[in-house]
Structures are given as structure tokens and as C-alpha cells.
C-alpha positions as CSV (number, residue, x, y, z in Angstrom):
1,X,-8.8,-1.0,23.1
2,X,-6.9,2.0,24.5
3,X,-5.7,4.9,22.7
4,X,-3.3,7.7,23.8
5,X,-2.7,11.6,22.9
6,X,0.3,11.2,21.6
7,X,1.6,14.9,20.8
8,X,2.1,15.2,17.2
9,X,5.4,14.1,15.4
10,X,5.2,15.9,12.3
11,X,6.2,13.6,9.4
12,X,7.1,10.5,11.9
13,X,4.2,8.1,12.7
14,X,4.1,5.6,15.2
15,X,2.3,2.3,15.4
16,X,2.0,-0.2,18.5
17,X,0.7,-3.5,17.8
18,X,-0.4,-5.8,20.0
19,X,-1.3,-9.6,18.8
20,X,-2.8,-11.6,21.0
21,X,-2.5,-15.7,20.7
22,X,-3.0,-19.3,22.4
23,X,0.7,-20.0,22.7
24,X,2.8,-23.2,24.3
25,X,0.2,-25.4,26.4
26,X,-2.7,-22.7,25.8
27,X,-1.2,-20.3,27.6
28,X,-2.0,-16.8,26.7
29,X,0.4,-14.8,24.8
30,X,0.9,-11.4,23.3
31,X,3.3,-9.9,20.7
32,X,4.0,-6.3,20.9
33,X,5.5,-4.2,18.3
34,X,6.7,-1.0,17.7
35,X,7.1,0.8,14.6
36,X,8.1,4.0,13.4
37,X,8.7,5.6,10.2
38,X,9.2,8.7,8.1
39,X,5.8,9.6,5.2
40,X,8.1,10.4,2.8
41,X,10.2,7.2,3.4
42,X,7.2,5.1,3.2
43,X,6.0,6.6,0.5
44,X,9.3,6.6,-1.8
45,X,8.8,2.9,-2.8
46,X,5.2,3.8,-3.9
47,X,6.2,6.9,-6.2
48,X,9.1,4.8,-7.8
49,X,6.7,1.4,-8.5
50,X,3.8,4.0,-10.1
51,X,6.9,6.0,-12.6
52,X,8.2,2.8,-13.8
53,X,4.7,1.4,-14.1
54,X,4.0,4.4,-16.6
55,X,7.2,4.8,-18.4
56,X,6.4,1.2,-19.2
57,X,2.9,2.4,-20.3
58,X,4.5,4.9,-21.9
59,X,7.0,2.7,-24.0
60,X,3.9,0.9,-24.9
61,X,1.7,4.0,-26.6
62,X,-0.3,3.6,-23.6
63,X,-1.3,7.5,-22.2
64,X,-4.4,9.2,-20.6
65,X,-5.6,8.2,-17.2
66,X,-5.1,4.9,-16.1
67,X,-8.0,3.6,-13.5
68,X,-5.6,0.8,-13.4
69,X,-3.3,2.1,-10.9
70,X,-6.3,3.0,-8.6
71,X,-4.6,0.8,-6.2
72,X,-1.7,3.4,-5.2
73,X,-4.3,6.1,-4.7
74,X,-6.2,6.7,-1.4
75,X,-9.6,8.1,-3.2
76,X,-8.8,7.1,-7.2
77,X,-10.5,8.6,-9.9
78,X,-12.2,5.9,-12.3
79,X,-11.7,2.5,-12.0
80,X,-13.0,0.0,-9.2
81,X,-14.0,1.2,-6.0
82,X,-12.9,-1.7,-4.1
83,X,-9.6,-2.3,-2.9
84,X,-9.8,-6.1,-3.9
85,X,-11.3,-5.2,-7.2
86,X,-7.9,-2.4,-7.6
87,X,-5.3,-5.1,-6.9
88,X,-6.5,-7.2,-9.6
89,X,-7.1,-4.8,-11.8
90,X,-3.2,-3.5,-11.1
91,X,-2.4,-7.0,-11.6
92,X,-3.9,-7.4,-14.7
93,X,-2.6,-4.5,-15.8
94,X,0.9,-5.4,-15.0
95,X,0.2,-8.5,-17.1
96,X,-0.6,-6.3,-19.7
97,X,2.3,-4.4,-19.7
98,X,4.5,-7.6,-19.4
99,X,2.8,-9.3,-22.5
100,X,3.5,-6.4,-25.2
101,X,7.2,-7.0,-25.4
């Protein structure tokens, strides 16, 4: 492992990746990627999946927190701790929300 001081970027992060495989005949191979992208660009996807999650909750009479969407949150209030355990409960949830039509 090697890290760097990279100086900082602000908003832009950076991410080298380096994969290591058995390739053609055994031979040792590596996959190197760069990638680089804005926070709030990431992020935007994120925000716009949790507002149409609760303006379906919403649609639905369904208010107050929701532990449910744990999942999107780095440190979530309520609900399972695990990140697993959040994915199927944001699953299930989605079920939910599907099946009250």
C-alpha cells in the first residue's frame, strides 16, 4: 500500500485504483484506474432517489422519521445499524411503497 499528500482539491476527490489479477497464461496483471468527481455531483443522484422516495411516502399518509432510508445516511438515526441490514430494509421499504397503489 502507498499513499500520497495529495494537496487538497476542495470539492474534487480523486480515486486511483489498482486491481491486481492472474491474467493470459498466469501472467501477472494490473488494472489501474483513475477517477475524479465533484461531491455535489455525486451526491445529486442520492438527494433526488431520497425526495421521490418520500413524496411517494408522502402520497401514501406515510410521515415521521423513516429508519428505512438509513441506507442514504452516513450515521442514520434509528433503524439497523448494519449496512446489509439498511439495504434490505430500503428494499423492503420500496416494496412497500410499490404495493399501496
Amino acid at each position: 500500500m502507498h499513499i500520497d499528500d495529495v494537496p487538497a482539491m476542495g470539492d474534487w476527490k480523486t480515486a486511483w485504483d489498482h486491481i491486481a489479477f492472474d491474467g493470459f497464461l498466469g501472467s501477472r496483471m494490473i488494472l489501474q484506474t483513475i477517477w475524479q468527481g465533484c461531491d455535489s455531483a455525486l451526491a445529486a443522484p442520492l438527494v433526488l432517489d431520497l425526495a421521490r422516495l418520500l413524496a411517494r411516502a408522502h402520497e401514501r399518509g406515510i410521515a415521521g422519521p423513516l429508519p428505512e432510508l438509513g441506507f442514504y445516511f452516513k450515521d442514520p438515526d434509528g433503524g439497523p445499524a448494519g449496512l446489509s441490514e439498511q439495504y434490505a430494509a430500503l428494499l423492503a421499504f420500496g416494496e412497500r411503497l410499490r404495493g399501496e397503489r
